[in-house]
Biopython code that builds the backbone (N, CA, C, O; Angstrom):
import numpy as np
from Bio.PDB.StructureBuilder import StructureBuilder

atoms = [
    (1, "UNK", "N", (31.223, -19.400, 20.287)),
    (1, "UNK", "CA", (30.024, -20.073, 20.699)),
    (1, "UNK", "C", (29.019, -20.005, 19.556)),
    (1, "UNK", "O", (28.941, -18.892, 19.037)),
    (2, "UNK", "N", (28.092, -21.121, 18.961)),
    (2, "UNK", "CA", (27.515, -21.153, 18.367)),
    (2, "UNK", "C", (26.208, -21.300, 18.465)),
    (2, "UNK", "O", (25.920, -22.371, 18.999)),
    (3, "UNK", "N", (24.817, -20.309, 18.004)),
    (3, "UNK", "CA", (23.744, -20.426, 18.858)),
    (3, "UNK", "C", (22.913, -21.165, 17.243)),
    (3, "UNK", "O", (23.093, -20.693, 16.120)),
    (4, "UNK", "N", (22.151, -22.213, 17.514)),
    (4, "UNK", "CA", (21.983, -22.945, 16.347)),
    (4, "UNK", "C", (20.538, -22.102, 15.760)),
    (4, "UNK", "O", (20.437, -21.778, 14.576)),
    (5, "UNK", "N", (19.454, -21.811, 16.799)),
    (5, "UNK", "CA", (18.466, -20.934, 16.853)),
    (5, "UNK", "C", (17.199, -22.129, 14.988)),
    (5, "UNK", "O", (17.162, -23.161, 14.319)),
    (6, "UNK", "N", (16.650, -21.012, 15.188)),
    (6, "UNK", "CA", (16.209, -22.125, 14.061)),
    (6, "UNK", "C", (16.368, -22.090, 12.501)),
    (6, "UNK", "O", (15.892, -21.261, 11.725)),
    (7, "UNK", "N", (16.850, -22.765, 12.329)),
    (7, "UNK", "CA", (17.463, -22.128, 10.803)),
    (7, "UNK", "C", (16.952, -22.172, 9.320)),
    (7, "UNK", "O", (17.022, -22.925, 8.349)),
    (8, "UNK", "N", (16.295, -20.726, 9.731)),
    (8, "UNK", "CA", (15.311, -20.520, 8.702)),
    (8, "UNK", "C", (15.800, -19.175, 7.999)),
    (8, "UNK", "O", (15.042, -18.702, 7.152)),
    (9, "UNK", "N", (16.807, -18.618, 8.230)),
    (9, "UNK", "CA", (16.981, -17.966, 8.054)),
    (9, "UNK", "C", (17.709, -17.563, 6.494)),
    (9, "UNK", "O", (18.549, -18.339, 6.040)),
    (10, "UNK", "N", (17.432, -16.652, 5.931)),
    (10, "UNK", "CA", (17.677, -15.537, 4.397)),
    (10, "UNK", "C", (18.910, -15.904, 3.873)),
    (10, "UNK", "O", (19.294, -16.611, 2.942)),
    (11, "UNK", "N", (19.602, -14.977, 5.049)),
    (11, "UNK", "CA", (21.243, -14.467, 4.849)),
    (11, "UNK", "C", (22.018, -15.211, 6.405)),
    (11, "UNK", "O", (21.747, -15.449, 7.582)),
    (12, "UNK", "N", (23.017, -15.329, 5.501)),
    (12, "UNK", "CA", (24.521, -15.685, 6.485)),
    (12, "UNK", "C", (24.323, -14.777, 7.627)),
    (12, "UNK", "O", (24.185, -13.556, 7.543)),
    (13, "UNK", "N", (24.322, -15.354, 8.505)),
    (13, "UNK", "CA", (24.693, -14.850, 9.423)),
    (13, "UNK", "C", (26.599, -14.754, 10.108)),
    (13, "UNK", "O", (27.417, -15.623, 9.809)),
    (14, "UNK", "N", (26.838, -13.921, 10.728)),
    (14, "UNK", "CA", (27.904, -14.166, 11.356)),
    (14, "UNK", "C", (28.195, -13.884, 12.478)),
    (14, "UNK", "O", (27.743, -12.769, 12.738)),
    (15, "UNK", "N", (29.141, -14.655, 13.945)),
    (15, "UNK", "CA", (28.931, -14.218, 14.891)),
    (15, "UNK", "C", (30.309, -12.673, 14.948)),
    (15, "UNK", "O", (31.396, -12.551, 14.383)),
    (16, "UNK", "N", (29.706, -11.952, 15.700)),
    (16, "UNK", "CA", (29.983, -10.709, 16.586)),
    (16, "UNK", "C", (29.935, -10.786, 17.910)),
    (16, "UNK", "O", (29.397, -11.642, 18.612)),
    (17, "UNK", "N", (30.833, -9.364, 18.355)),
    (17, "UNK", "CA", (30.462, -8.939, 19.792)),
    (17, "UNK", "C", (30.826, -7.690, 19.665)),
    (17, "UNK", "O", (32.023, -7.402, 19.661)),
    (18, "UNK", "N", (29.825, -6.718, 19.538)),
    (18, "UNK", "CA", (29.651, -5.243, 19.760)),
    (18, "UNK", "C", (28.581, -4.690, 20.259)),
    (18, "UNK", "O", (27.449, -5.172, 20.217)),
    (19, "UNK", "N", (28.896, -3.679, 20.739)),
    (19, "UNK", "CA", (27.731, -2.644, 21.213)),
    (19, "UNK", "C", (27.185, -2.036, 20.421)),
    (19, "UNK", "O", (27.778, -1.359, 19.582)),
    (20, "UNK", "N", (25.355, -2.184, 20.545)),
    (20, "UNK", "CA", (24.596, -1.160, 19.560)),
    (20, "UNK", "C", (23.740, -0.416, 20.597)),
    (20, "UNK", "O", (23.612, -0.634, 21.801)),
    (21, "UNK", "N", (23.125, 0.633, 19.712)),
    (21, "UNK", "CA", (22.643, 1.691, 20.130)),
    (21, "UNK", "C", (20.848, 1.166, 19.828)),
    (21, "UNK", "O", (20.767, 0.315, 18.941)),
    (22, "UNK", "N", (19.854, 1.473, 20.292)),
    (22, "UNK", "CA", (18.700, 1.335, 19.764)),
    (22, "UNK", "C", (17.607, 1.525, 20.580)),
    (22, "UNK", "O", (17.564, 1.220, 21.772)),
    (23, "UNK", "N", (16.373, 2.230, 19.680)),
    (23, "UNK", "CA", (15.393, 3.002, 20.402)),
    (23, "UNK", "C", (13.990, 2.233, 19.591)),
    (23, "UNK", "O", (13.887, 1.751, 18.463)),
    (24, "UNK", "N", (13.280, 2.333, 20.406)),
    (24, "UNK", "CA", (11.915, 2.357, 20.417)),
    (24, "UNK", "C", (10.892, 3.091, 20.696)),
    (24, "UNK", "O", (10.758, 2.819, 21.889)),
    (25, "UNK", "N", (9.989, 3.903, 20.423)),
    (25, "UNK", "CA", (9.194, 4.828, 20.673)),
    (25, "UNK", "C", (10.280, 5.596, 21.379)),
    (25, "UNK", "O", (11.237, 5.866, 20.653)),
    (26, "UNK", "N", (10.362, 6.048, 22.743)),
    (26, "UNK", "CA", (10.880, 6.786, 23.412)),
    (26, "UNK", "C", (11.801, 6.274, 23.850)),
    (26, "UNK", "O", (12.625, 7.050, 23.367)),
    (27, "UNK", "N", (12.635, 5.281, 24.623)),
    (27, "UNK", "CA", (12.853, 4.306, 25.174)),
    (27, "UNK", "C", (14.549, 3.934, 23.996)),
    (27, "UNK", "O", (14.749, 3.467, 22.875)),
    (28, "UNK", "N", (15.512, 4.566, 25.282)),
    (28, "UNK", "CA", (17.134, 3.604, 24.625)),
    (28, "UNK", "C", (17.514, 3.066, 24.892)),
    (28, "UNK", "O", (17.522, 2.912, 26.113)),
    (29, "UNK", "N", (18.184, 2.260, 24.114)),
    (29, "UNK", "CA", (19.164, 0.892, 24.851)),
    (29, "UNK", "C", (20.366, 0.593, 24.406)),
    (29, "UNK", "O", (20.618, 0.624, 23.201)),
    (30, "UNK", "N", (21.414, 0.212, 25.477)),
    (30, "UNK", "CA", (22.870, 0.124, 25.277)),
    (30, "UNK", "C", (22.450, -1.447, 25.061)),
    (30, "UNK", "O", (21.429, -1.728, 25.688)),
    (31, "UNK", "N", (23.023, -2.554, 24.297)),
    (31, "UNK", "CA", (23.454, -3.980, 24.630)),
    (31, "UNK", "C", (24.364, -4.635, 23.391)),
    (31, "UNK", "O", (24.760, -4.016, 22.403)),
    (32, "UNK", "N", (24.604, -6.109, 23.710)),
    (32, "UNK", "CA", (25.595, -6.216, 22.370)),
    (32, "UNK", "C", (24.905, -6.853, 21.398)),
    (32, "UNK", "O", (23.858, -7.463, 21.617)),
    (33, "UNK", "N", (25.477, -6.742, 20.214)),
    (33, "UNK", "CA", (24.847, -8.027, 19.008)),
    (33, "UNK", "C", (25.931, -8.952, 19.386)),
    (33, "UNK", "O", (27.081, -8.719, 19.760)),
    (34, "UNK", "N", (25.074, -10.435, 19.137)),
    (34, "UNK", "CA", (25.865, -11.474, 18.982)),
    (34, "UNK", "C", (26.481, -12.228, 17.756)),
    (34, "UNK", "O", (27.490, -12.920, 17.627)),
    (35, "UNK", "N", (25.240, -11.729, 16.696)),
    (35, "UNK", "CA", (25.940, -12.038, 14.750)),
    (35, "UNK", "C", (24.684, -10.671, 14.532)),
    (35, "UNK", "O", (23.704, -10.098, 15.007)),
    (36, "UNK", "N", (25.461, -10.734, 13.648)),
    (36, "UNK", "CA", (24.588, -10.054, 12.454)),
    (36, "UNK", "C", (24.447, -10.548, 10.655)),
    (36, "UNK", "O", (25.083, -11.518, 10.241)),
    (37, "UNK", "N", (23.746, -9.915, 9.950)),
    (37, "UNK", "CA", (23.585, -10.489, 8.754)),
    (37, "UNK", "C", (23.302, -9.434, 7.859)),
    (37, "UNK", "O", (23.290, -8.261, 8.233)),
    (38, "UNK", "N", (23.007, -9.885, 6.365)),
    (38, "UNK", "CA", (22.257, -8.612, 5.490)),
    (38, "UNK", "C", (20.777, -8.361, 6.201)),
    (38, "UNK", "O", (20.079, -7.349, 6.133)),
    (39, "UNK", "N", (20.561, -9.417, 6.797)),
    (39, "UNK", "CA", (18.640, -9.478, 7.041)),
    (39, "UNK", "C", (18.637, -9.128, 8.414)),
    (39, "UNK", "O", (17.507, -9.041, 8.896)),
    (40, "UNK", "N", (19.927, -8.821, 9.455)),
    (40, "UNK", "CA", (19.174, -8.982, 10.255)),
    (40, "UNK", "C", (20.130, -8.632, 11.455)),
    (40, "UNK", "O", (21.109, -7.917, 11.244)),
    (41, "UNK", "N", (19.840, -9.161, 12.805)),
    (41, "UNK", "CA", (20.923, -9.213, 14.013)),
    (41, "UNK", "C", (19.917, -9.472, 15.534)),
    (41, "UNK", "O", (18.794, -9.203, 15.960)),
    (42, "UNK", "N", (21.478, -10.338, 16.062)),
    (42, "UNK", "CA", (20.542, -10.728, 17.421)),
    (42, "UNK", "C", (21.259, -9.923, 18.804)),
    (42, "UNK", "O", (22.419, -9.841, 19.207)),
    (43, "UNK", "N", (20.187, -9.485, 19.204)),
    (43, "UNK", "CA", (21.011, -8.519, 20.452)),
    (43, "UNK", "C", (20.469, -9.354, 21.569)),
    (43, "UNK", "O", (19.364, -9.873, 21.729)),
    (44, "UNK", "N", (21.694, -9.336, 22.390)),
    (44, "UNK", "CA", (21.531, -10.058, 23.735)),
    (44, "UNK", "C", (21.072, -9.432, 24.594)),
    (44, "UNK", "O", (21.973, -8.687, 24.979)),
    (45, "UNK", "N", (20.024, -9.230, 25.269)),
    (45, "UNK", "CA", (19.408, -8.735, 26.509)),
    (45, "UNK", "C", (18.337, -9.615, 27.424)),
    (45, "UNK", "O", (17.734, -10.640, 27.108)),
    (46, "UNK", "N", (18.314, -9.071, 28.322)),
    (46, "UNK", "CA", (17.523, -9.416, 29.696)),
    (46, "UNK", "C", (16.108, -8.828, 29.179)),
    (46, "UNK", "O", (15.012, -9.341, 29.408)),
    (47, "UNK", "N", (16.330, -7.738, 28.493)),
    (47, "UNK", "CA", (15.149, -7.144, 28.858)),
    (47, "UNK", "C", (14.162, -6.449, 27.538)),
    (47, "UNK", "O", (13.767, -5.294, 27.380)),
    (48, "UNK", "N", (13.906, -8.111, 26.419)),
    (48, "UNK", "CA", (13.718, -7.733, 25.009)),
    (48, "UNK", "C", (12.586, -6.777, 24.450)),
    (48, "UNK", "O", (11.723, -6.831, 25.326)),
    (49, "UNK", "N", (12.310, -6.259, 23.840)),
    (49, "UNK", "CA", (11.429, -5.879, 23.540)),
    (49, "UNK", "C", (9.976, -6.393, 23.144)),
    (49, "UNK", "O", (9.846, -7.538, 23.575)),
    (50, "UNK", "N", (8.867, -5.965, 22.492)),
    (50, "UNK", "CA", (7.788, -7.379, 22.238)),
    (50, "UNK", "C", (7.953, -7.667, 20.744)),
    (50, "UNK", "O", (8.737, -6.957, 20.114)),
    (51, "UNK", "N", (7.276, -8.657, 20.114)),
    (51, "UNK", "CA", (7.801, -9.302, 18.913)),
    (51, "UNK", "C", (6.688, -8.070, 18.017)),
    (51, "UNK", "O", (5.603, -7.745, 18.501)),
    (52, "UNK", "N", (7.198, -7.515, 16.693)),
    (52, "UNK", "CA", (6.611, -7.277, 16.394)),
    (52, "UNK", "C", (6.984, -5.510, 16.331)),
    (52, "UNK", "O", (6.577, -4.823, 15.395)),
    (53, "UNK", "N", (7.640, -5.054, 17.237)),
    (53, "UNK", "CA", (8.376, -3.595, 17.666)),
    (53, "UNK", "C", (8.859, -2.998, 16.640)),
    (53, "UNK", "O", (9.602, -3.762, 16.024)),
    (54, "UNK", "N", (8.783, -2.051, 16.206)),
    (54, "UNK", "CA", (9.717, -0.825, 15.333)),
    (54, "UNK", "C", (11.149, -0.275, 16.498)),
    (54, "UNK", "O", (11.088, 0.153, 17.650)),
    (55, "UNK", "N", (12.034, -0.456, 15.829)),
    (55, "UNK", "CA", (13.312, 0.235, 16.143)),
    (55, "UNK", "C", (14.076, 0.427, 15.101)),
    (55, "UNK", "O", (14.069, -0.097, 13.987)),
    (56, "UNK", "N", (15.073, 1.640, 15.810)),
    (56, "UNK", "CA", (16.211, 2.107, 15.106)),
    (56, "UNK", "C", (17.249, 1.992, 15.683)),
    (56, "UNK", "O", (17.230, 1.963, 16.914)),
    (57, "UNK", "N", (18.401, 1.899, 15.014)),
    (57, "UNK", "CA", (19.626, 0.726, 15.529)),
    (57, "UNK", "C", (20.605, 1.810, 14.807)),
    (57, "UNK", "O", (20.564, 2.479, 13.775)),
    (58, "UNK", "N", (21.630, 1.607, 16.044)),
    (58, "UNK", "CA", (23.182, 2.371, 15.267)),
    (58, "UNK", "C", (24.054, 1.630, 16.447)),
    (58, "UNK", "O", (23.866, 1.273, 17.610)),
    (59, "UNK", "N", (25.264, 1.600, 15.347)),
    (59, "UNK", "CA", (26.675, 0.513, 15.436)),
    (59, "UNK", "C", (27.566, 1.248, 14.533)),
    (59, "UNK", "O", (27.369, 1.906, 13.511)),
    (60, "UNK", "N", (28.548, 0.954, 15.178)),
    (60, "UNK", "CA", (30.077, 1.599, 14.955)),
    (60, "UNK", "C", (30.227, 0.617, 14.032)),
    (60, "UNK", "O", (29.909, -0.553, 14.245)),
    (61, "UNK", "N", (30.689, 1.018, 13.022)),
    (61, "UNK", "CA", (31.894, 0.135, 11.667)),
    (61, "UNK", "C", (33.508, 0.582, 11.624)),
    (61, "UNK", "O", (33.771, 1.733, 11.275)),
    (62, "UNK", "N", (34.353, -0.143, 11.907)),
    (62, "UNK", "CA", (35.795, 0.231, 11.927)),
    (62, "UNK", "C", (35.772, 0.828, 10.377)),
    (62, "UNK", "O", (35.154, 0.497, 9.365)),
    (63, "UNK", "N", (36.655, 1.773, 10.646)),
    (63, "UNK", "CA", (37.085, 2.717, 9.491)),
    (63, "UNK", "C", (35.790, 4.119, 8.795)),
    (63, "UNK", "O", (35.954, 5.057, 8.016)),
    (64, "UNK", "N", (34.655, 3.642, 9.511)),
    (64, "UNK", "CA", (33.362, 5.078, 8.767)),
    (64, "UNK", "C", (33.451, 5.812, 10.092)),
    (64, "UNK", "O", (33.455, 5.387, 11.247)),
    (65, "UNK", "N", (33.504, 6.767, 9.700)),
    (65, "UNK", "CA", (33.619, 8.441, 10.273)),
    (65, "UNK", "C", (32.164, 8.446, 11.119)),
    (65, "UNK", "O", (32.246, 9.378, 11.919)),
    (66, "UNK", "N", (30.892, 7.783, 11.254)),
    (66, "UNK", "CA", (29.675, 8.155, 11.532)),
    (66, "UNK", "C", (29.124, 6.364, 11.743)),
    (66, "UNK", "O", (29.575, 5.340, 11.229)),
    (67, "UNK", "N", (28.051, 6.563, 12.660)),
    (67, "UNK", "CA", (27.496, 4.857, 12.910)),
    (67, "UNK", "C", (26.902, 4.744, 11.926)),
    (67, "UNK", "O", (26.647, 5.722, 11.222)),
    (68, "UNK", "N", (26.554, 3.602, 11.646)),
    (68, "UNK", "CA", (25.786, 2.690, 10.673)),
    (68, "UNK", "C", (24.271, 3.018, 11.557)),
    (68, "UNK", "O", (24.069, 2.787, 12.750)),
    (69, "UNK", "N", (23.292, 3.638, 10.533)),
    (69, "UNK", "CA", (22.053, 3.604, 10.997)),
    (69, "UNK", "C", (20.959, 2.653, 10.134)),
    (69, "UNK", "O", (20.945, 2.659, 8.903)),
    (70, "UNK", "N", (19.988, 1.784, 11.004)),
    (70, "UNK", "CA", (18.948, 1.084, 10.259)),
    (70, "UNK", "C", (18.054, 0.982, 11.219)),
    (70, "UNK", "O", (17.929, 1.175, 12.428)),
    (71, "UNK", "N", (17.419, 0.584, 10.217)),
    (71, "UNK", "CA", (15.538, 0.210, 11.076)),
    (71, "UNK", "C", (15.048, -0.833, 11.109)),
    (71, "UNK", "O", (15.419, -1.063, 9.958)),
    (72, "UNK", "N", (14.416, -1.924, 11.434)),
    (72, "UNK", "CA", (13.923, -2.825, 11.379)),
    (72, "UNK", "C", (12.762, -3.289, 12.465)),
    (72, "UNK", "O", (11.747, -2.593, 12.494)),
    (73, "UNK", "N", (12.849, -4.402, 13.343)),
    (73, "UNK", "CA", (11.334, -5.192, 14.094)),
    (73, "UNK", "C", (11.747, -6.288, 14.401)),
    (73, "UNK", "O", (12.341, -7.127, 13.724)),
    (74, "UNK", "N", (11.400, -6.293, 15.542)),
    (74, "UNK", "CA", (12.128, -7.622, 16.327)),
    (74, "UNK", "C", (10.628, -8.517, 15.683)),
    (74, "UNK", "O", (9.420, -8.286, 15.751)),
    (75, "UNK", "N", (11.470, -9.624, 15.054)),
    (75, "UNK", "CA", (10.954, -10.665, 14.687)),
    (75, "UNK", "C", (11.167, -11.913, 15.459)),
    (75, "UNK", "O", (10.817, -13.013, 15.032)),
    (76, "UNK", "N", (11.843, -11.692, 16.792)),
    (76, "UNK", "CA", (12.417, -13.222, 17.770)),
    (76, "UNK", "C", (12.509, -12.580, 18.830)),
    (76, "UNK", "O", (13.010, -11.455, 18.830)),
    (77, "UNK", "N", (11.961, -13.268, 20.148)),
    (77, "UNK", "CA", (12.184, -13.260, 21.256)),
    (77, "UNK", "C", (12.720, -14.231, 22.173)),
    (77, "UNK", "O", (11.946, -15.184, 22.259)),
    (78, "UNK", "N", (13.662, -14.350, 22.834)),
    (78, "UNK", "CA", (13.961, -15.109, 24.270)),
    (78, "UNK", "C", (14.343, -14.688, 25.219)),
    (78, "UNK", "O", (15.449, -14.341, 25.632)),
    (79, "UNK", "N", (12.715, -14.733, 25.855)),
    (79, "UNK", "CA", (12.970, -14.223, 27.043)),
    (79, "UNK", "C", (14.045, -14.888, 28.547)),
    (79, "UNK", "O", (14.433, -16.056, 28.557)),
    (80, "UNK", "N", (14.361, -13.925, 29.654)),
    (80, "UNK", "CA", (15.383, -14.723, 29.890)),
    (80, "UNK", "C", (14.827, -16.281, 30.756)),
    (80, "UNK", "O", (13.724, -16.389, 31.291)),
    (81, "UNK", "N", (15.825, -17.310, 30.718)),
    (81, "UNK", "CA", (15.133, -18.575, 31.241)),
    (81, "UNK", "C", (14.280, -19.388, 30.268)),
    (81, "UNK", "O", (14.083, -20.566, 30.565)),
    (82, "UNK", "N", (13.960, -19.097, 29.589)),
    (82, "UNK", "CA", (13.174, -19.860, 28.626)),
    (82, "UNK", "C", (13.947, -20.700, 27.427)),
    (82, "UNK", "O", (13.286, -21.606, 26.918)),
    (83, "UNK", "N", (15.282, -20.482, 26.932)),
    (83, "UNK", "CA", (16.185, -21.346, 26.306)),
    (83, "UNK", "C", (17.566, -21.398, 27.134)),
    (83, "UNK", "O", (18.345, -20.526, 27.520)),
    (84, "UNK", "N", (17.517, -23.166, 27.264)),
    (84, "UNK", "CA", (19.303, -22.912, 28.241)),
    (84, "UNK", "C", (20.170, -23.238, 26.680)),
    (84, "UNK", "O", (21.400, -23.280, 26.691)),
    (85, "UNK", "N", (19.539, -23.413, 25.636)),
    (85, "UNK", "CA", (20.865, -23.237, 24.385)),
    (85, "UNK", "C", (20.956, -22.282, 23.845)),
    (85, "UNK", "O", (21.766, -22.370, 22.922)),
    (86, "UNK", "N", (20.321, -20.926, 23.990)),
    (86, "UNK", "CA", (20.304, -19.421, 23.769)),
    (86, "UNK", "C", (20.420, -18.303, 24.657)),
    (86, "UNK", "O", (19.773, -18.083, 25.681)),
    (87, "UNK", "N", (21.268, -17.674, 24.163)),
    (87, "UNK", "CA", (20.885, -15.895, 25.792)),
    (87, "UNK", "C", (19.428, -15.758, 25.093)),
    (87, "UNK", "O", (18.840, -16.217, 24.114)),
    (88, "UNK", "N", (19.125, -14.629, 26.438)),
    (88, "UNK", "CA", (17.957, -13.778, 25.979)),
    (88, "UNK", "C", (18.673, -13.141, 25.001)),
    (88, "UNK", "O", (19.843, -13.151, 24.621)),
    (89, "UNK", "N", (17.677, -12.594, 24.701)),
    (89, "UNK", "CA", (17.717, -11.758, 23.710)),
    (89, "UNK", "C", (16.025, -11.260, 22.418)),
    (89, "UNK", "O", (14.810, -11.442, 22.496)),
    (90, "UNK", "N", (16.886, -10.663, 21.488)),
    (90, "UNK", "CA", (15.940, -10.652, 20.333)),
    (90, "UNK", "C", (16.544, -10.350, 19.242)),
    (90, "UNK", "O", (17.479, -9.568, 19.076)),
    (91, "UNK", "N", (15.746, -11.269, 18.173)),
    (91, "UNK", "CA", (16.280, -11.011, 16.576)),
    (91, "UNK", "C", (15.656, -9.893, 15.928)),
    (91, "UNK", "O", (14.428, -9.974, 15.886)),
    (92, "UNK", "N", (16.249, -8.713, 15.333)),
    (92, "UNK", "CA", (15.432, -8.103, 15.018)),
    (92, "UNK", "C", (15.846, -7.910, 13.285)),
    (92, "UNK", "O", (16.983, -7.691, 12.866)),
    (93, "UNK", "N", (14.934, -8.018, 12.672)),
    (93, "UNK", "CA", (14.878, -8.325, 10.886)),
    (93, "UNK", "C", (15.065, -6.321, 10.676)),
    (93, "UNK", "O", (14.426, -5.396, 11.177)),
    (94, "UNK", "N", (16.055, -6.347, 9.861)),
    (94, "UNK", "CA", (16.197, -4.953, 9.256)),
    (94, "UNK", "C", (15.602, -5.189, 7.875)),
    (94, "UNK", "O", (15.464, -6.202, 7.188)),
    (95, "UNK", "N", (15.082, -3.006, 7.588)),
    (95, "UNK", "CA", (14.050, -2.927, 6.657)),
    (95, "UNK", "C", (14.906, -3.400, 5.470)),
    (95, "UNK", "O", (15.829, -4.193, 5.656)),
    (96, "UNK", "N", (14.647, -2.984, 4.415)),
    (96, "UNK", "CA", (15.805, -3.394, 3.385)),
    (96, "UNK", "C", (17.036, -2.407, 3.188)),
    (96, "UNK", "O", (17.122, -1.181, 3.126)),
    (97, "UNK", "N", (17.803, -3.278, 3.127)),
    (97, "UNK", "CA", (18.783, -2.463, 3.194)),
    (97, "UNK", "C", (19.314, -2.259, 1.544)),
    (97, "UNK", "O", (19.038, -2.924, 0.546)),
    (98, "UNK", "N", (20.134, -1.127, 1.706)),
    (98, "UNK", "CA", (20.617, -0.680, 0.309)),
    (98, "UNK", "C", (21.815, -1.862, -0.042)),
    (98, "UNK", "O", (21.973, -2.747, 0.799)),
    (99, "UNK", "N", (22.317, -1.870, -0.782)),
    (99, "UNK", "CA", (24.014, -2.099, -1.619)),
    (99, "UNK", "C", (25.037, -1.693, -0.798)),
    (99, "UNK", "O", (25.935, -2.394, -0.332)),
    (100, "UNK", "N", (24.800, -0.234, -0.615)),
    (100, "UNK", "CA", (26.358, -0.100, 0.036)),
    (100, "UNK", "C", (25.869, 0.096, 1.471)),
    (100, "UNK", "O", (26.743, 0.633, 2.152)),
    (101, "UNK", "N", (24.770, -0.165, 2.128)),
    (101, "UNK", "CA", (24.797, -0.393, 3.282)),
    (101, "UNK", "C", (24.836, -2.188, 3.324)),
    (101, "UNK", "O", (24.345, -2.827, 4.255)),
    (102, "UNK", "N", (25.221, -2.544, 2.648)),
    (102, "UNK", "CA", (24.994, -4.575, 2.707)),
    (102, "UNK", "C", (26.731, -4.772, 2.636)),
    (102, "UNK", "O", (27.278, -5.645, 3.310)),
    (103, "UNK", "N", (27.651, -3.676, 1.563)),
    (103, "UNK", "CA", (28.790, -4.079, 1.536)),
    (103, "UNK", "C", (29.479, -3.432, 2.855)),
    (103, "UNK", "O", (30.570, -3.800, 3.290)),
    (104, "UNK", "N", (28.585, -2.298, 3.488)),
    (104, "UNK", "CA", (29.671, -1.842, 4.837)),
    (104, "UNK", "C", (29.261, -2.724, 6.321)),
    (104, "UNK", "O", (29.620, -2.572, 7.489)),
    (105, "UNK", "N", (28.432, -3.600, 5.714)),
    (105, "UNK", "CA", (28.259, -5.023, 6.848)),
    (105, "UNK", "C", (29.124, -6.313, 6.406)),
    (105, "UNK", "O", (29.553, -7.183, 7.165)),
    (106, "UNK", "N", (29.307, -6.225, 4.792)),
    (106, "UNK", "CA", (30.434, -7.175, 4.974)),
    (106, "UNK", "C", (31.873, -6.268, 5.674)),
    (106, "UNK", "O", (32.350, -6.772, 6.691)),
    (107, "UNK", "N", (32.466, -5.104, 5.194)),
    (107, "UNK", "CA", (33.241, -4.320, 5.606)),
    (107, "UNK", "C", (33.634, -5.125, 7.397)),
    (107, "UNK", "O", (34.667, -5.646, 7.817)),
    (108, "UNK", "N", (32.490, -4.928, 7.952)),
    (108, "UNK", "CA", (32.368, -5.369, 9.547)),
    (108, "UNK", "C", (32.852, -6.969, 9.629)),
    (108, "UNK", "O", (33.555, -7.785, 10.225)),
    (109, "UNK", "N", (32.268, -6.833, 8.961)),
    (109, "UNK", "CA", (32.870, -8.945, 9.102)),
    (109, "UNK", "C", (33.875, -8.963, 8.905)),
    (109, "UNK", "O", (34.518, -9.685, 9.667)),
    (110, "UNK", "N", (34.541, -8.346, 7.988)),
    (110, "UNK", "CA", (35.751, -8.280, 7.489)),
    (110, "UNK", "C", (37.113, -8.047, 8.878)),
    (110, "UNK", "O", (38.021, -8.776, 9.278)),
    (111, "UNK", "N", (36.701, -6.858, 9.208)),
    (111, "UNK", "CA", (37.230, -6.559, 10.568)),
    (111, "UNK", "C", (36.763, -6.857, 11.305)),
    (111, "UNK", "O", (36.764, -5.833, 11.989)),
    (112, "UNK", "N", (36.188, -7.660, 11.922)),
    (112, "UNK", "CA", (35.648, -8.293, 12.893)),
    (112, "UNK", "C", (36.482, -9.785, 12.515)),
    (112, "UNK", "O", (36.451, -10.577, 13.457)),
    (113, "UNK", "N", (36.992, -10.126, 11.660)),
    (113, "UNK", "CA", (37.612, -11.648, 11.451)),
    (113, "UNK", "C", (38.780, -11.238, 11.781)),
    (113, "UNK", "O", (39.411, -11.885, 12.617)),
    (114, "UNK", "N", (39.442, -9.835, 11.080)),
    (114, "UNK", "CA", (40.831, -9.454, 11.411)),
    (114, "UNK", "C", (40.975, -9.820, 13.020)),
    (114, "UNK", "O", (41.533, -10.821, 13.470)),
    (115, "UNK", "N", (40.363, -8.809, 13.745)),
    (115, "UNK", "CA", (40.308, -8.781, 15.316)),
    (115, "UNK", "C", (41.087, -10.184, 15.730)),
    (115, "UNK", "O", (42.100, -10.335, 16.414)),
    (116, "UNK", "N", (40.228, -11.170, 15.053)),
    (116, "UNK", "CA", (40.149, -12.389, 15.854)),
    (116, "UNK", "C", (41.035, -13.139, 15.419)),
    (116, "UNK", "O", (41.238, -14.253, 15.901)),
    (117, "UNK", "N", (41.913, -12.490, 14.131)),
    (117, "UNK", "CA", (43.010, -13.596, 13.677)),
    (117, "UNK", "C", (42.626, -14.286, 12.515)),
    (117, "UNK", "O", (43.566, -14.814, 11.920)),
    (118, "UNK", "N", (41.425, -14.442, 11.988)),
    (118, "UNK", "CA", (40.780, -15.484, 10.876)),
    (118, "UNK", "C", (40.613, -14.502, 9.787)),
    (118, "UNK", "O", (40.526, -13.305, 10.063)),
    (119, "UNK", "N", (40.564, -14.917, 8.590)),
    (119, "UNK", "CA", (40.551, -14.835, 7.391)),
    (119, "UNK", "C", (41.613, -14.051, 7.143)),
    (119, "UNK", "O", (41.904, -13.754, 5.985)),
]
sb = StructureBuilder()
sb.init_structure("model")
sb.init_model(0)
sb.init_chain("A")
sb.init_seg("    ")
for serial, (resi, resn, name, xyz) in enumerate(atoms, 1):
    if name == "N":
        sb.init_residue(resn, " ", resi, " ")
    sb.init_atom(name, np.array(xyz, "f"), 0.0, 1.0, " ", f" {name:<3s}", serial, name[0])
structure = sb.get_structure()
């Protein structure tokens, strides 16, 4: 499924389906990403956060011993009902990321294409 969203965006995105981990002030949350990118990722929920939020985010990478940790700020909201060509959700822009945290997100794509049969 392809969510066209508005395309303004940095970096490639690619679509996913995994579970991340992520907190806000006090406050955790289980839900999935739907793509992710070097800049970024959209998590599907009912119940987004407000635009503008600090969080910290951890996701499993096939083959690393420990989750992938980052930080970033939801820079997108849809709330639910408000787009029938998008889930809810929110985009949230990560801080900058290093080199070898940019190549263990291609790493993910990588296996994430295996999964599915492509590339």
């Amino acid at each position: 499924m392809k969510y066209s969203g508005r395309e303004r965006r940095r970096h490639e995105r690619k679509p996913i389906s995994m579970q991340v981990k992520y907190h806000s002030l006090d406050a955790f949350f289980y839900d999935y990403a739907l793509n992710v990118s070097h800049g970024g990722m959209f998590i599907k929920t009912r119940r987004p956060l407000a635009r503008g939020s600090r969080v910290e985010i951890e996701f499993e990478i096939p083959g690393l011993d420990k989750p992938f940790k980052t930080t970033g700020q939801v820079a997108r909201v849809i709330f639910p009902g408000e787009d029938e060509q998008e889930p809810a959700g929110m985009g949230i822009e990560f801080d900058a990321l290093s080199d070898e945290d940019r190549d263990l997100i291609d790493s993910l794509w990588q296996a994430n294409a295996r999964n599915k049969g492509g590339e």
